[in-house]
C-alpha positions as CSV (number, residue, x, y, z in Angstrom):
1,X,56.4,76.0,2.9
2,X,59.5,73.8,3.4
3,X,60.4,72.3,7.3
4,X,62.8,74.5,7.9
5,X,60.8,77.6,7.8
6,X,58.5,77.2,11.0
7,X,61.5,76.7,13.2
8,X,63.3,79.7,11.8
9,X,60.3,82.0,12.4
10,X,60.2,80.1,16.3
11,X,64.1,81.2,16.3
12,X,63.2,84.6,15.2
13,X,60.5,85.1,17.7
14,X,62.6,83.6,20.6
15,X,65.6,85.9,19.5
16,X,63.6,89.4,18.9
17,X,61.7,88.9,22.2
18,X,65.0,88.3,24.3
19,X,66.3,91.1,22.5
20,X,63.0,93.3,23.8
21,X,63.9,92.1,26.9
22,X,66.9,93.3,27.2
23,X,66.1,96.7,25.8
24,X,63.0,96.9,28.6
25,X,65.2,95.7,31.1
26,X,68.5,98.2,30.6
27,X,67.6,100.9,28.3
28,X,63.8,101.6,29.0
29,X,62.5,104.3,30.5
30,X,60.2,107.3,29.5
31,X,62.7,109.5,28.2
32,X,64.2,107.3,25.7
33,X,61.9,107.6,22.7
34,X,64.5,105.5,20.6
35,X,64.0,102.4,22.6
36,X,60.7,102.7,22.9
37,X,60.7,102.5,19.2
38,X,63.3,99.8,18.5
39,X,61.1,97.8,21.3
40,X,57.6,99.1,18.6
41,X,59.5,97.6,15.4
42,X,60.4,94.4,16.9
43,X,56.7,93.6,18.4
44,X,55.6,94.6,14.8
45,X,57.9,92.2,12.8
46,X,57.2,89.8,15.4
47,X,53.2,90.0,14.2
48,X,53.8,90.5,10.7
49,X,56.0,87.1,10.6
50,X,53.9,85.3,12.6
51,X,50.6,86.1,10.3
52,X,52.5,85.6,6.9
53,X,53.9,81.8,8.1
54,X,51.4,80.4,10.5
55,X,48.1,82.0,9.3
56,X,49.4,81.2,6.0
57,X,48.7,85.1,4.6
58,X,51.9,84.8,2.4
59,X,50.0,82.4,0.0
60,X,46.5,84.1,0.3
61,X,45.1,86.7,-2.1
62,X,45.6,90.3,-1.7
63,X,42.5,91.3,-0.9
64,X,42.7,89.0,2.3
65,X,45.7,90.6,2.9
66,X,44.6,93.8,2.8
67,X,41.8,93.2,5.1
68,X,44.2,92.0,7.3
69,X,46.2,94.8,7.6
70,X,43.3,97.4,7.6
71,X,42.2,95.4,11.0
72,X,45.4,95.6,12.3
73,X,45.9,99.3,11.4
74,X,42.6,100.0,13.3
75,X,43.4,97.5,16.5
76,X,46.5,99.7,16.8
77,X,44.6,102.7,16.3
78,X,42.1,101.9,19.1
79,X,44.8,101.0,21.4
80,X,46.8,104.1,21.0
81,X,43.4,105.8,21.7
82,X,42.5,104.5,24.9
83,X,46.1,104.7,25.7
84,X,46.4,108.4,25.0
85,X,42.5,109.0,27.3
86,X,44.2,107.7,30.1
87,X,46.2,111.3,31.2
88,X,43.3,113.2,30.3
């Protein structure tokens, strides 16, 4: 990993999340499925980039890799549960 690549992830992260910002602050509300989903992707990339730089998965086997994203597939699972008990 070269020096420049920490401070463009950091500039990506600052830029996605004002961006998410923005979206929550204008466009949000419960009817608009398409920001709700634009607002989803950018959280996501913003995990993904942050585990394949700084927790150095990029350079790691794939099994380690895949065991990452299988916990990460069931985190999001879980919370999607609980989220979806709360109405009933």
């Amino acid at each position: 990993m070269n020096k420049t690549t920490p401070v463009a992830v950091w500039s990506y992260l600052v830029v996605a999340t004002l961006l998410e910002w923005t979206l929550a602050k204008n466009f949000l509300s419960l009817t608009t499925i398409y920001t709700n989903i634009v607002i989803a992707v950018l959280a996501a990339s913003q995990i993904l980039s942050v585990a394949m730089v700084f927790l150095r998965l990029k350079y790691e086997p794939r099994g380690i890799v895949g065991l990452a994203a299988a916990s990460l597939f069931f985190a999001v699972l879980a919370v999607v549960l609980a989220l979806g008990s709360i109405g009933h």
